[in-house]
FIKOLZA-1660 file (N, C-alpha, C; in steps of 0.1 Angstrom, whole numbers, plus 5000, padded with zeros to 4 digits):
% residues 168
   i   px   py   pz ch aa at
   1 5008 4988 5000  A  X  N
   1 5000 5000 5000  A  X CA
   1 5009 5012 5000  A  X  C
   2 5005 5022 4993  A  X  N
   2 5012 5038 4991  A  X CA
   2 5014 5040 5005  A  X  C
   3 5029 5045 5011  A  X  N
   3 5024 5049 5025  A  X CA
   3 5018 5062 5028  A  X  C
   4 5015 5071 5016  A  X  N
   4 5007 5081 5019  A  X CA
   4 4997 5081 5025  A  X  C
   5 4991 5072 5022  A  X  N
   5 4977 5063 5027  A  X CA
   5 4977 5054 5036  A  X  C
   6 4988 5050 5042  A  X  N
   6 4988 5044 5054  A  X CA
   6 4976 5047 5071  A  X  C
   7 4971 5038 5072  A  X  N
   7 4964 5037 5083  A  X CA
   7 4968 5035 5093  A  X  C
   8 4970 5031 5104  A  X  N
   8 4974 5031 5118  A  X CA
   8 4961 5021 5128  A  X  C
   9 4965 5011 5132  A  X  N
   9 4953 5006 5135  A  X CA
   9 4950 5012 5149  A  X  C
  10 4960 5024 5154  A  X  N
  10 4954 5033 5167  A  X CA
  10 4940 5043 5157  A  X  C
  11 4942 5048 5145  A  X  N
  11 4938 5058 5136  A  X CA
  11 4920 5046 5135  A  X  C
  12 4920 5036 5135  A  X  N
  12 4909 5026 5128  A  X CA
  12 4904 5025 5142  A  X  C
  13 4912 5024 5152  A  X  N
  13 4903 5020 5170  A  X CA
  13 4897 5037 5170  A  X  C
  14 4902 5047 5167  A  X  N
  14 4897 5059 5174  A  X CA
  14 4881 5060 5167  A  X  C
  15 4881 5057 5154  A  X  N
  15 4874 5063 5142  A  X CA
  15 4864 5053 5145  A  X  C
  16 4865 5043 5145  A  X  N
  16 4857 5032 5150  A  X CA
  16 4847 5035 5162  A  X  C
  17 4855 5038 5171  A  X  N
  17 4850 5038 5184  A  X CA
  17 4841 5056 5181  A  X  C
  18 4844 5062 5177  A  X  N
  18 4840 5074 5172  A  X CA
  18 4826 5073 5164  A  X  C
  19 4828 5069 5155  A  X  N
  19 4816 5061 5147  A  X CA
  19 4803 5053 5154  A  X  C
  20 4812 5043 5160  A  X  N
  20 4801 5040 5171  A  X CA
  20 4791 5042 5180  A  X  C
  21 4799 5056 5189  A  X  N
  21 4792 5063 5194  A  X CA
  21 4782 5075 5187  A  X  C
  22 4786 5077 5178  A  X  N
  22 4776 5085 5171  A  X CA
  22 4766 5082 5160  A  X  C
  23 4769 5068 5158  A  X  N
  23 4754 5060 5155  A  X CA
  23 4748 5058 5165  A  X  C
  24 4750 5055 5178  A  X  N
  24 4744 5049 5188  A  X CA
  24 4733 5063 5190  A  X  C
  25 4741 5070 5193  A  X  N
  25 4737 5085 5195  A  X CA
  25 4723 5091 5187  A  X  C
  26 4724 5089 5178  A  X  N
  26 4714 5090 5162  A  X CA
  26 4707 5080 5157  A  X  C
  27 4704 5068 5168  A  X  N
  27 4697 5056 5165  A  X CA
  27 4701 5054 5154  A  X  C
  28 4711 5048 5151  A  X  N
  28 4716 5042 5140  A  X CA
  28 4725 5031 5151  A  X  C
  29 4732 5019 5140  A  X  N
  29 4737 5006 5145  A  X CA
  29 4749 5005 5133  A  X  C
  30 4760 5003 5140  A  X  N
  30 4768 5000 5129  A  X CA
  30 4770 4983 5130  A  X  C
  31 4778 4978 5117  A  X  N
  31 4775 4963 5116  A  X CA
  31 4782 4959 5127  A  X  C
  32 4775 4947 5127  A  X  N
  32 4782 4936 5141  A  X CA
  32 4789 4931 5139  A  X  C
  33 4798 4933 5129  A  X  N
  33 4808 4924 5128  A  X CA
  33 4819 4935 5128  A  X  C
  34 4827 4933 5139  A  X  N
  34 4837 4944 5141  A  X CA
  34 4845 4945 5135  A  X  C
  35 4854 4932 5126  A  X  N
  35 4864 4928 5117  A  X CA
  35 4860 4936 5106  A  X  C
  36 4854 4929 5099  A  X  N
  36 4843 4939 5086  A  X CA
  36 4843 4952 5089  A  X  C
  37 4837 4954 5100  A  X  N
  37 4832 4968 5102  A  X CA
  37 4846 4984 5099  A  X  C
  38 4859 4974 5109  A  X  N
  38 4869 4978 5107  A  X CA
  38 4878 4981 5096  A  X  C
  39 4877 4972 5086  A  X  N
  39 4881 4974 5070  A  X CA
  39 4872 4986 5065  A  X  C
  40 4860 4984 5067  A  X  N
  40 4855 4994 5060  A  X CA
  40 4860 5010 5066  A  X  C
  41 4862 5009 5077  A  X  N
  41 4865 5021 5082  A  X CA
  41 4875 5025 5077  A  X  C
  42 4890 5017 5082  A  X  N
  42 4900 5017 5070  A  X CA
  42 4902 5025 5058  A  X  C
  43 4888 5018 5053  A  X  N
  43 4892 5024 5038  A  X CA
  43 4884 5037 5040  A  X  C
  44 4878 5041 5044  A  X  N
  44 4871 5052 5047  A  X CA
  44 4884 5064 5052  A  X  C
  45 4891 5058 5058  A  X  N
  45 4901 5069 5064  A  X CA
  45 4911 5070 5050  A  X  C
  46 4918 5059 5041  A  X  N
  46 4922 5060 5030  A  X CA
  46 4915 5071 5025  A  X  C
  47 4906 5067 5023  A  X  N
  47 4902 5075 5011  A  X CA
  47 4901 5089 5018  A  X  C
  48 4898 5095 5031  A  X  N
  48 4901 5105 5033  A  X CA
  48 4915 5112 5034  A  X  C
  49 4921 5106 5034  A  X  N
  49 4936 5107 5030  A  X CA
  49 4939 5111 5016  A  X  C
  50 4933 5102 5006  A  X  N
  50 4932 5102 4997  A  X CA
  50 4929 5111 4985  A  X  C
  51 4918 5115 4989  A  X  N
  51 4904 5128 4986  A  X CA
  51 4905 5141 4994  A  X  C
  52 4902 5137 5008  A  X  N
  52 4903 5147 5016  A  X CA
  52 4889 5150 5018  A  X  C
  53 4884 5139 5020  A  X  N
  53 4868 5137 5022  A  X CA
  53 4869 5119 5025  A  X  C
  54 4859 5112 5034  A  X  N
  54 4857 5096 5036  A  X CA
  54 4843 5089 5025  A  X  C
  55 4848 5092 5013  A  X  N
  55 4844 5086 5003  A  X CA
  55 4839 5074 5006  A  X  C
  56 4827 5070 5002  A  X  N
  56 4822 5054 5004  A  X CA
  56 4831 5046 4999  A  X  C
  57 4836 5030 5005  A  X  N
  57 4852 5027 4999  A  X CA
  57 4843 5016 4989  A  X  C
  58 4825 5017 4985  A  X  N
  58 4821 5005 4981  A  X CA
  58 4822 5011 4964  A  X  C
  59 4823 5025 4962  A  X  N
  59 4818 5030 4952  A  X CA
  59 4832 5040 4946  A  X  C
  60 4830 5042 4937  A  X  N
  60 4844 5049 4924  A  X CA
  60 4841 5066 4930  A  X  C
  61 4851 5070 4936  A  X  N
  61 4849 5084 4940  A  X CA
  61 4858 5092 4929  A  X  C
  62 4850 5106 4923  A  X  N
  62 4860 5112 4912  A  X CA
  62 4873 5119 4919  A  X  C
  63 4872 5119 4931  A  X  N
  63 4882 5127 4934  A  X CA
  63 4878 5146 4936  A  X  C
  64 4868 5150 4930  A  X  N
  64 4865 5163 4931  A  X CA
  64 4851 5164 4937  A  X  C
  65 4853 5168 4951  A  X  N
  65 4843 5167 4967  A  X CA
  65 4829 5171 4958  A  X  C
  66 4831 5183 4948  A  X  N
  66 4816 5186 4943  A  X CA
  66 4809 5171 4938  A  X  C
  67 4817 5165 4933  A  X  N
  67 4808 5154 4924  A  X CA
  67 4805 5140 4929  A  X  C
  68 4813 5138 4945  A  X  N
  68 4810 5133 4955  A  X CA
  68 4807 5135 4963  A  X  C
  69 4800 5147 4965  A  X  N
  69 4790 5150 4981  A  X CA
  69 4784 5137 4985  A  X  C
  70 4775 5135 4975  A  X  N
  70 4765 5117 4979  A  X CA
  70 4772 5107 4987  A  X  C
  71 4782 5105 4982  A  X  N
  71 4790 5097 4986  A  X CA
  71 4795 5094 4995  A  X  C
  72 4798 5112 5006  A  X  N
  72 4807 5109 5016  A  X CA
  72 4797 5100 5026  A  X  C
  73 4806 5095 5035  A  X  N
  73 4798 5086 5045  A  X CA
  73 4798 5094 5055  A  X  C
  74 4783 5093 5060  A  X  N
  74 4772 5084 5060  A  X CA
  74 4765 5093 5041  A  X  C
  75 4765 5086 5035  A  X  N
  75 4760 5088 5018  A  X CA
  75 4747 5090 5021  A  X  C
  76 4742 5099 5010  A  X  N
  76 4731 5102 5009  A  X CA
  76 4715 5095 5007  A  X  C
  77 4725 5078 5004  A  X  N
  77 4713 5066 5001  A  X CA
  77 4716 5058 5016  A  X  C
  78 4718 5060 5024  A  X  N
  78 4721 5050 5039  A  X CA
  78 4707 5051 5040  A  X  C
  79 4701 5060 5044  A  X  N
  79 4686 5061 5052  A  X CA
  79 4676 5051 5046  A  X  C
  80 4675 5056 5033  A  X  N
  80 4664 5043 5022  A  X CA
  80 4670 5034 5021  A  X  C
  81 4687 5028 5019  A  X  N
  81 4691 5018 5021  A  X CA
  81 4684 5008 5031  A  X  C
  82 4689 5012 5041  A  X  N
  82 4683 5010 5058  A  X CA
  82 4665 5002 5058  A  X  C
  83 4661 5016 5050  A  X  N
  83 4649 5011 5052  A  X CA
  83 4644 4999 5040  A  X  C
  84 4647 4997 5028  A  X  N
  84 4643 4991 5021  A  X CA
  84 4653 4975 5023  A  X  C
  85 4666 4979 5028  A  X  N
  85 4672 4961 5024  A  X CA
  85 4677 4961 5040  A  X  C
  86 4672 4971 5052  A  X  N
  86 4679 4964 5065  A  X CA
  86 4698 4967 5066  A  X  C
  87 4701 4973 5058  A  X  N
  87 4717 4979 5055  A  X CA
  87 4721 4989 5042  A  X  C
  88 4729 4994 5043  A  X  N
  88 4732 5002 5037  A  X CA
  88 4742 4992 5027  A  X  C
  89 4744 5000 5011  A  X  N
  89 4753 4995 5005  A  X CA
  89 4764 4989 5006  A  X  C
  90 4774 4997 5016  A  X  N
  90 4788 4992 5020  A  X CA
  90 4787 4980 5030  A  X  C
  91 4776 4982 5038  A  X  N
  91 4771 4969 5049  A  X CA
  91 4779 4983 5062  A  X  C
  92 4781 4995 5058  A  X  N
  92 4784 4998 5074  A  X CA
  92 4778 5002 5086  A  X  C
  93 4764 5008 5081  A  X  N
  93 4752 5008 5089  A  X CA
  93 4743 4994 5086  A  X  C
  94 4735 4992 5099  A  X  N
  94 4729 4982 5093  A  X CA
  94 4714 4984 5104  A  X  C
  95 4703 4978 5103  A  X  N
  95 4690 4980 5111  A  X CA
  95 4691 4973 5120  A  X  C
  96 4680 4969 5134  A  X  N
  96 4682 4965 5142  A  X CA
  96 4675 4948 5135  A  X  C
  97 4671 4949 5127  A  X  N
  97 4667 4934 5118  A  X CA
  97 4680 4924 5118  A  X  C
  98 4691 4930 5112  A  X  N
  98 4702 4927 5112  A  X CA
  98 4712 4925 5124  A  X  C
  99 4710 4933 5136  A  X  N
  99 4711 4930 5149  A  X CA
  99 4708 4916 5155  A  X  C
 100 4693 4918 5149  A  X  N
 100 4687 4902 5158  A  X CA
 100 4686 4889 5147  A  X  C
 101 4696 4893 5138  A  X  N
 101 4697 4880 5128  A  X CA
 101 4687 4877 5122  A  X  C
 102 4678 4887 5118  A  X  N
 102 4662 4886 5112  A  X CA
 102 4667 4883 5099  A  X  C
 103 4678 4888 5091  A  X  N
 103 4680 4892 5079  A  X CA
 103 4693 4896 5076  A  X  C
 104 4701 4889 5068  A  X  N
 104 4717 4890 5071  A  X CA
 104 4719 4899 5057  A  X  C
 105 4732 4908 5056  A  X  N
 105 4735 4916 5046  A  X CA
 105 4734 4909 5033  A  X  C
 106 4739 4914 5022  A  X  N
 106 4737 4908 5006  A  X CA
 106 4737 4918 5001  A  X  C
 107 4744 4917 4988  A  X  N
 107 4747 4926 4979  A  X CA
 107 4728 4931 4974  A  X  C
 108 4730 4948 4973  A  X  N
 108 4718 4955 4969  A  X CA
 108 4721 4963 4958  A  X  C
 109 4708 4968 4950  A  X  N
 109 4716 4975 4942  A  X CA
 109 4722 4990 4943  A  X  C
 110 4731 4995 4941  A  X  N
 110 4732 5012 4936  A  X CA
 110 4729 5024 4934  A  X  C
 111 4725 5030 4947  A  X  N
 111 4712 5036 4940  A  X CA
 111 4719 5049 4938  A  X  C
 112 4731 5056 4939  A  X  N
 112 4737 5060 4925  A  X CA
 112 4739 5062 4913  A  X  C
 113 4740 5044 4909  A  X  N
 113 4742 5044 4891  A  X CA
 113 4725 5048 4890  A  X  C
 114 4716 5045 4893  A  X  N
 114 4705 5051 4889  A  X CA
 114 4701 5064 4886  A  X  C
 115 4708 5071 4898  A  X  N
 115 4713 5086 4898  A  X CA
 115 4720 5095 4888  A  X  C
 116 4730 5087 4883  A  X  N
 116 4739 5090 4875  A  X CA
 116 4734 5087 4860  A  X  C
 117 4725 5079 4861  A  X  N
 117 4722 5077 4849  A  X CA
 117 4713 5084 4843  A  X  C
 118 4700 5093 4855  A  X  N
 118 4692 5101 4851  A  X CA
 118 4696 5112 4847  A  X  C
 119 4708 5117 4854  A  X  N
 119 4713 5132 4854  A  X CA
 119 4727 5133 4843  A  X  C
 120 4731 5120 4835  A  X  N
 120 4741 5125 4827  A  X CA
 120 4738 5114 4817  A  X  C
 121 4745 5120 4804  A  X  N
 121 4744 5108 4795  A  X CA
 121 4752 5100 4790  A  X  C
 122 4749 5088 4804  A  X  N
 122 4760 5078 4804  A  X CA
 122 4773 5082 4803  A  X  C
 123 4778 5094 4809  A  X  N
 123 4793 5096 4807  A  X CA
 123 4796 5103 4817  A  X  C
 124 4806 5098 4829  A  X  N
 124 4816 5108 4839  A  X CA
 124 4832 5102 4833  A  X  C
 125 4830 5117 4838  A  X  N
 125 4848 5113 4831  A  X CA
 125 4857 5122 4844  A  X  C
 126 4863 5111 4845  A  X  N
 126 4874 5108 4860  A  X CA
 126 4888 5103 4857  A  X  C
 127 4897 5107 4865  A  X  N
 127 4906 5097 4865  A  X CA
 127 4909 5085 4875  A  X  C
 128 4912 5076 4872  A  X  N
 128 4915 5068 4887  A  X CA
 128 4930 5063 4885  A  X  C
 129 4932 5057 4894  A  X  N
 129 4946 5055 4901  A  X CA
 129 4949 5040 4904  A  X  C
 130 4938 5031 4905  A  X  N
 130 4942 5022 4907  A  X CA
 130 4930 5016 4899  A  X  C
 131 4934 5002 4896  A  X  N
 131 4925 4995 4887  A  X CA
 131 4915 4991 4899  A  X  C
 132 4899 4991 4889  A  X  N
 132 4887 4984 4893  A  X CA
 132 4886 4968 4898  A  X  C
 133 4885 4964 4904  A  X  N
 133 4877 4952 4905  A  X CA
 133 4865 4951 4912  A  X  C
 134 4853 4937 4903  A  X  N
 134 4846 4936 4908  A  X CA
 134 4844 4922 4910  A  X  C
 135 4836 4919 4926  A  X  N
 135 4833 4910 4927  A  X CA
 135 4824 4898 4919  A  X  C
 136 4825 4892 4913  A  X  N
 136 4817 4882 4902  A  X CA
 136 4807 4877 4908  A  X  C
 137 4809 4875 4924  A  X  N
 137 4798 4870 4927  A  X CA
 137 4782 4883 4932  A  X  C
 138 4790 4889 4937  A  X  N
 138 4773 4898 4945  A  X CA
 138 4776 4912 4938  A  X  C
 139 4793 4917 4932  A  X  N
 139 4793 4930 4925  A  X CA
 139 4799 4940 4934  A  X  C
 140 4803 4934 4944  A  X  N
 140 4814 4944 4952  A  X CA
 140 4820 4951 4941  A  X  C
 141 4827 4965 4944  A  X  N
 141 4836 4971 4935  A  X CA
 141 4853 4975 4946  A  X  C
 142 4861 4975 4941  A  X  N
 142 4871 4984 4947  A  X CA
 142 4880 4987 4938  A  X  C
 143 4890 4997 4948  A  X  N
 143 4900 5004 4935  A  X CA
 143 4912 5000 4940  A  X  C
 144 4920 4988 4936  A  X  N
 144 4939 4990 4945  A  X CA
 144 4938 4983 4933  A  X  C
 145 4953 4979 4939  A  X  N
 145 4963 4974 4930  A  X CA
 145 4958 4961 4928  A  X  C
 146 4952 4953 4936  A  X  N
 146 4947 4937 4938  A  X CA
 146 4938 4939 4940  A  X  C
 147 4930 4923 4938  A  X  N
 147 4919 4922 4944  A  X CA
 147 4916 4920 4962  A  X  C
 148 4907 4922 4966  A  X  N
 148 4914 4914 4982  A  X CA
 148 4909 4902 4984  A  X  C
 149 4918 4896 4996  A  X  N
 149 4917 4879 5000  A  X CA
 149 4902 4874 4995  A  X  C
 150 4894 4883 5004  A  X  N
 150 4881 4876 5004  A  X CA
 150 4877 4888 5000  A  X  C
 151 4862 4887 4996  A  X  N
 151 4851 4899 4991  A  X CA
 151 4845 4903 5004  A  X  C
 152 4847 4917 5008  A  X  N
 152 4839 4916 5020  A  X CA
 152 4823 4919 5026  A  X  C
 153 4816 4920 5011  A  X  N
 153 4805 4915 5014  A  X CA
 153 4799 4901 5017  A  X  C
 154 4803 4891 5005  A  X  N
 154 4797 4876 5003  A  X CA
 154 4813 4870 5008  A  X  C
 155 4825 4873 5010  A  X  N
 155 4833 4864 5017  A  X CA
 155 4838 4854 5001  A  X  C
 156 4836 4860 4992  A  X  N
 156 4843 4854 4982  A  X CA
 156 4859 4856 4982  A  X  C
 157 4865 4844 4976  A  X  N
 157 4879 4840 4979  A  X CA
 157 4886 4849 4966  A  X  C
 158 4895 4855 4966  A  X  N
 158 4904 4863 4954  A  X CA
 158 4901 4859 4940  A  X  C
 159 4902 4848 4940  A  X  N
 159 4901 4846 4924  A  X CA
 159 4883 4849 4918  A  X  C
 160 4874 4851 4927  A  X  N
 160 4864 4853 4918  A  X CA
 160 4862 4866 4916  A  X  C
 161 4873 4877 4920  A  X  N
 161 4869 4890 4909  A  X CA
 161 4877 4888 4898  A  X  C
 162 4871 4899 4891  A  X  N
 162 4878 4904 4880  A  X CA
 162 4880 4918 4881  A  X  C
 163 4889 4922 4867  A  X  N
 163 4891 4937 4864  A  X CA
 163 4876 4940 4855  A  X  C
 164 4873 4948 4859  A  X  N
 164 4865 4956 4858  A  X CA
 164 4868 4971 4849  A  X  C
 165 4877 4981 4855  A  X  N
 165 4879 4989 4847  A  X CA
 165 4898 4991 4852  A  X  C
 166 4902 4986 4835  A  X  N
 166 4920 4985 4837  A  X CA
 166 4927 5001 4838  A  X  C
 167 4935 5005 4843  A  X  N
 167 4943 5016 4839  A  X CA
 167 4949 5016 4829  A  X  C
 168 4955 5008 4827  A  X  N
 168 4961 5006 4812  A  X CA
 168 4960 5014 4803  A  X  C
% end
């Protein structure tokens, strides 16, 4: 990893613990799974490193804060997420459904590209920095250099993403 972008797993306990309390705060629940939960935060501090904003780490951020307001977390689709699938996109909020094992996470759809698709014609133009992959199985996205171990939605093993969009 760039060490520009380097995290600090003191930087992930504070943010975390931070986080926590201010969902709790706002009746909101973050996921139960602290491992998970953790990564996401992670990347959430990357990317504020990164951007200089905590870009959702599930979705392609342009880099220019105007064209990702939606995006920063808590994003602009958590709330209807929440209410329609019981979690938000990334899986980092989640309902109290999901709490009592009513209903476990799963890939949902986007409700950006929908966004995006009403308000432009089919075309943003960005640059990125690291190649895309996506999960083959449920459609995770991310941006590094690799894929990772597992998918951290569905827990899929490395080999089932692909490139998605190459730098090349």
């Amino acid at each position: 990893m760039n060490k520009e972008y380097f995290v600090s797993n003191e930087e992930i306990e504070l943010e975390y613990n931070k986080l926590k309390k201010e969902a709790i705060e706002s009746g909101y629940n973050l996921n139960p799974d602290e491992d998970f939960t953790k990564q996401l935060i992670e990347s959430l501090l990357i990317n504020n490193k990164r951007y200089g904003y905590p870009s959702c780490p599930c979705r392609l951020a342009t880099g220019i804060k105007e064209n990702d307001l939606d995006i920063i977390c808590p994003c602009d689709y958590r709330d209807q997420d929440l209410i329609d699938y019981g979690f938000c996109y990334c899986g980092l909020y989640v309902s109290q459904y999901v709490i009592d094992n009513k209903i476990k996470p799963h890939s949902i759809p986007d409700r950006r590209l929908k966004e995006i698709k009403k308000t432009s014609k089919n075309s943003i133009n960005f640059k990125i920095s690291y190649p895309i992959w996506r999960c083959k199985v449920c459609g995770y996205i991310c941006a590094r250099n690799e894929p990772p171990e597992k998918c951290p939605i569905c827990k899929a093993s490395k080999d089932r993403f692909e490139i998605f969009i190459d730098i090349k």
